[in-house]
N, C-alpha and C positions, 0 to 999 in steps of 0.2 A: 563462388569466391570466398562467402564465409567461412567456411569450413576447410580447410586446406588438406584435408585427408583424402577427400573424393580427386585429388589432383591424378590424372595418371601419369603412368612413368615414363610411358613412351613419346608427351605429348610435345619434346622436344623435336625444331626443327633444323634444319641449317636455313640460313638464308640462301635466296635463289637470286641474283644480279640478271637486270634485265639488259635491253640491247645499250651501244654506248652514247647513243643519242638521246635516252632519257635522262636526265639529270639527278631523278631522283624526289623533286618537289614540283612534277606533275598532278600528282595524288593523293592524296589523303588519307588515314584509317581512324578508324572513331575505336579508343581506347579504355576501358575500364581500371582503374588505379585500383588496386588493391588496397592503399592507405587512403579510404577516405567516401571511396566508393562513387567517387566522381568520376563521369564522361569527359573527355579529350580529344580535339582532335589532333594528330601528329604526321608529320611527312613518312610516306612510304617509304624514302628512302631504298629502293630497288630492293624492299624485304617482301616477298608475294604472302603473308599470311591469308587466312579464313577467318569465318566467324568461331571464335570459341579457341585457338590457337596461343599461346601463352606467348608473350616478349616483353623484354627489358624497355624503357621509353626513357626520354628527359634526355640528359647530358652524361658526360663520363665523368663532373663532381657530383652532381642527385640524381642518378638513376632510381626509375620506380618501376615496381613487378608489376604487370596487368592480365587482361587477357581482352582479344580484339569482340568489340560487341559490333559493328559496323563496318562493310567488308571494303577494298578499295575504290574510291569513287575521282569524278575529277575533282580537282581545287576549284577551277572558275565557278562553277555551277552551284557549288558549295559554302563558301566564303565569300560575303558580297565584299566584306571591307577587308584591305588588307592590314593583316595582325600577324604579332611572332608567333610563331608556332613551334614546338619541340620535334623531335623527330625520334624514330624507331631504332633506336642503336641494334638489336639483334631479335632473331630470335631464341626464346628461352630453352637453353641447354638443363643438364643435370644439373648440375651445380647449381646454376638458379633455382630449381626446382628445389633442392633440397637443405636451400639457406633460405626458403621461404617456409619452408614447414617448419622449421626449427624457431622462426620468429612467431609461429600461430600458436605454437606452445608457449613461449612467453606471453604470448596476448591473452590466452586462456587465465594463466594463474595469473598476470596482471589485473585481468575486471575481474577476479575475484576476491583479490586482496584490499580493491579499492573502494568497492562495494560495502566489505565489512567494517573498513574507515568512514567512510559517509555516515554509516548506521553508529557507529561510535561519535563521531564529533557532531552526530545530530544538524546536518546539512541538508538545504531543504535544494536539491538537485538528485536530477535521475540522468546513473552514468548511462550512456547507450553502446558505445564499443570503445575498445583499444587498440593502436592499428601501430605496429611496429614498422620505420621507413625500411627501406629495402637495406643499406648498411647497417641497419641495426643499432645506428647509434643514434637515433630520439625513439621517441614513445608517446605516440597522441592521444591525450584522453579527450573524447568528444562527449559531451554532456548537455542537455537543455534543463534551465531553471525559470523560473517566470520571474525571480528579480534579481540583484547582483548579491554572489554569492564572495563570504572571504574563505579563501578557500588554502591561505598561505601553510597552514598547519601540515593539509592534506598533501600540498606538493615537498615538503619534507618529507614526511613518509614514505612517498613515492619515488622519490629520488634515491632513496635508502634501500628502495625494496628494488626496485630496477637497474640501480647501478648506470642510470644513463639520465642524459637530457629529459625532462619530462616538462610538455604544455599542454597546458588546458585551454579547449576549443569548445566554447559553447556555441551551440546549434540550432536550427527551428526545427518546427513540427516536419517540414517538408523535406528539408535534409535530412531528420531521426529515416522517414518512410524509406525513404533514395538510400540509405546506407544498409538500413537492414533487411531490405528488399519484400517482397510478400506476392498478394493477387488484388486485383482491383474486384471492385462489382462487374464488372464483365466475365468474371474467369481468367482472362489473361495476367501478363506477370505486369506489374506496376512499371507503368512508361517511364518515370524518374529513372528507377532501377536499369533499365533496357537501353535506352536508346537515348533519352532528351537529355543533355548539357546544360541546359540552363534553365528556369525558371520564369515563362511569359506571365505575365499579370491578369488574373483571369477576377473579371468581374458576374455580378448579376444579370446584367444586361445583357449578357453571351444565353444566358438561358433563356431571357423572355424574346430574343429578338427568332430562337428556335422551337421557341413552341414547346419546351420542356416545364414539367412541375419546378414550383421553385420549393418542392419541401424539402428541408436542408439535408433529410435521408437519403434522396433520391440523385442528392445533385455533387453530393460531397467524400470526398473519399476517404482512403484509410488512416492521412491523415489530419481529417478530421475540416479540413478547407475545401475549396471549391476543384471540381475536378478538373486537372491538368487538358483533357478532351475536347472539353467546351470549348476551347479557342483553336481546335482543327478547321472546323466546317462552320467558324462562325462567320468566316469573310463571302463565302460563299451561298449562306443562308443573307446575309446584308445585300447579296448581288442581284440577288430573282428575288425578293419582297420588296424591290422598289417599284416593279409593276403588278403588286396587289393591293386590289383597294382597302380600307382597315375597317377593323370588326365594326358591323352596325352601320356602314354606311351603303347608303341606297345606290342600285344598280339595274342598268338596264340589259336583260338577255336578249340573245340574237331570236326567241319570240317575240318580243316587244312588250314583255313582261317587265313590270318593275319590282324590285326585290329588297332586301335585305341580306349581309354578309350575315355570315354564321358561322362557318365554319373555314379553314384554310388549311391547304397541304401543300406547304412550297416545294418540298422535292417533286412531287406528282404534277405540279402547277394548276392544281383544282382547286374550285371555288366551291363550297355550301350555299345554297340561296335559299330563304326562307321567303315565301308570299305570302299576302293579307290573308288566304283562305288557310294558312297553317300546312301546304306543302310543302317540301323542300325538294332539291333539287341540284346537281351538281355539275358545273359547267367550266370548259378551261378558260383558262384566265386572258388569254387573247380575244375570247367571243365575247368579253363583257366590253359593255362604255359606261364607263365613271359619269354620273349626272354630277352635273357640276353644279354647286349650291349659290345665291349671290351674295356675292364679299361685299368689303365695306367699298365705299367711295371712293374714288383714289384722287388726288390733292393735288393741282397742279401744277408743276415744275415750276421750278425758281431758275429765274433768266439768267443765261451762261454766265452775264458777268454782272455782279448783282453793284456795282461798283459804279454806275452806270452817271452820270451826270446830267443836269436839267435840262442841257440843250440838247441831248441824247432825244430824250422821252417825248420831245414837243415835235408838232407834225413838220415836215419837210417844206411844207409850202408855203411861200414866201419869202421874201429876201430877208436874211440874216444881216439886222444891223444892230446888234446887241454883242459887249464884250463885258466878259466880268473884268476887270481892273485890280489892283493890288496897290498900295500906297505904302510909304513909310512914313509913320506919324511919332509925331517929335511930342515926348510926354513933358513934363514942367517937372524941372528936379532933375532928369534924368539927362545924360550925354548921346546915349545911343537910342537911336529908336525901334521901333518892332514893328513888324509886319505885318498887317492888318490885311484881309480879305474884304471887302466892302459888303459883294454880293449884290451890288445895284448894279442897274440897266441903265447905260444912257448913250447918247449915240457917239457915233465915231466922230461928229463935228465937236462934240460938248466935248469929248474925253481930250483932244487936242487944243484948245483953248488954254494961253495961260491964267485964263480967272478964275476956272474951274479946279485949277489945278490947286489954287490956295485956299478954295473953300472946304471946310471941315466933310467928311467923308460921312452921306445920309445914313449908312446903313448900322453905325457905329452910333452905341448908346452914348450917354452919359460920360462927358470926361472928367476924368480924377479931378479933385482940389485941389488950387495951385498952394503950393507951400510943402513943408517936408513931408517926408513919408511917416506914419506914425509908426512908435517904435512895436516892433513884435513881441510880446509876450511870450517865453515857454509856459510850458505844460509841463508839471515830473511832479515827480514827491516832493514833500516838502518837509523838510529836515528838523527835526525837534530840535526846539529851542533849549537853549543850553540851561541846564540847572543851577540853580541859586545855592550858592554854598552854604 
């Protein structure tokens, strides 16, 4: 798709309309943008294309020129959440074909006019491409810099020199890879580039939990971050290592041997076992039983309702003739009284008695001083005294 000369000429299609019961947004096709180098996915649209097949996509105000990387599949099995989606207005005729090649030559002399600006106005950014929209009227210059660049000089000149709309799109490391495409350490063509749409977040821990080196040579790709890979078969390496025991811990084999882990091969579901005489030994992983080591103590549960009151906790036997009681007690100074808790025990003849009823309540300290309440004092800054003239 870089290169728009390798396009053939015959690789125009007509569209093929399927029976009248399908609608059209059954399907899906996974799309490569020419402006941008970005994956898509877009309604079929009863257009049958193939892998590698050229078509128009988007709408009939922004159509963009592609070519299909991913062939038709269903929508349900594909889309979990429902999202808009564009759709496959045609497939690509002549005419598309050859208002596309005529934009590839502006892109050409575009990075190289803009390139020789950069090195002129001594700007610390590296342009990556220029991607002309399918109308031809913007011009996207994509570029990565490591901090914020002024770059308003540059988009003058460029506006001068292109005669169109010009914006500047700065990019990461993994977008520069995904647009200008290449080969992994596999050999194969970079998954950004092929097939992925998006960008999942791939950590360290995808490598140690598969048993790969974590030397950043080995794990990192071309551009230069962690490889996009490592989170294919990382769900499925997390699935079968929950029944392997972990390195160094002691195991009994189906001899009656007890052992030491050493070694692991989760796809094979084999265990290494080293013994005190220095053999080793390799056994699957369902013949092994984990010795179990002894943990700590474990701490007695706290009673369902820890809320529990004293006539709760006291044993059952015997007749209950204790009530806790409540009074209202009439302070000096004061109109209204509060409501006091005693917490004494006495019995049901005493609590009913009116002479009980007037004597001061045991369980209740010290009562206040008869006479006013003393005045409260604040607390705050205290305000500089005033200056002497």
């Amino acid at each position: 798709m870089n290169d728009m000369q390798n396009i053939p000429e015959d690789s125009g299609r007509s569209a093929s309309s399927a029976g009248s019961d399908n609608s059209g947004r059954d399907f899906i096709i996974s799309v490569t943008i020419n402006s941008g180098g970005k994956i898509g996915d877009y309604y079929w649209n009863n257009n049958d294309l193939k892998v590698g097949d050229l078509c128009v996509v988007g709408d009939d105000n922004q159509p963009e020129f592609g070519a299909v990387s991913l062939a038709r599949r269903p929508y349900r099995l594909v889309c979990e959440k429902k999202k808009p989606l564009g759709k496959i207005i045609r497939a690509a005729t002549q005419n598309d074909i050859s208002k596309t090649k005529a934009n590839a030559k502006k892109e050409k002399a575009a990075l190289t006019f803009c390139r020789e600006r950069i090195y002129e106005l001594d700007l610390k950014m590296s342009l990556s491409r220029v991607s002309y929209t399918f109308s031809g009227r913007k011009a996207l210059f994509y570029f990565t810099a490591e901090s914020r660049v002024d770059f308003r000089e540059l988009v003058k000149d460029l506006s001068n020199f292109t005669r169109v709309k010009v914006e500047m799109r700065q990019i990461g490391v993994r977008d520069e890879a995904r647009m200008l495409g290449g080969c992994g350490p596999c050999g194969e063509e970079l998954c950004c580039s092929k097939f992925l749409s998006d960008f999942t977040p791939v950590s360290i821990r995808m490598a140690k939990d598969q048993m790969l080196s974590l030397s950043p040579e080995k794990i990192s790709g071309v551009c230069g971050r962690l490889m996009c890979c490592l989170a294919y078969e990382h769900a499925t390496y997390k699935k079968l290592k929950k029944h392997f025991p972990k390195m160094g811990k002691m195991v009994e084999t189906p001899d009656g041997k007890c052992g030491k882990v050493c070694q692991m091969s989760i796809l094979d579901e084999k265990v290494g076992i080293v013994f005190d005489d220095g053999v080793k030994k390799e056994y699957n992983v369902l013949e092994l039983n984990q010795m179990k080591t002894p943990g700590p103590r474990k701490i007695a549960d706290k009673p369902a309702h820890p809320s529990q009151t004293r006539e709760q906790k006291e044993p059952k036997s015997g007749p209950k003739d204790t009530t806790a009681i409540s009074r209202k007690v009439e302070t000096p100074g004061r109109s209204r009284g509060r409501l006091v808790r005693t917490g004494s025990r006495i019995s049901g003849a005493e609590s009913s008695s009116p002479q009980n009823r007037n004597n001061k309540p045991r369980s209740v300290g010290e009562q206040k001083p008869e006479g006013k309440r003393p005045r409260r004092v604040r607390k705050g800054r205290r305000r500089n005294p005033p200056r002497g003239n």
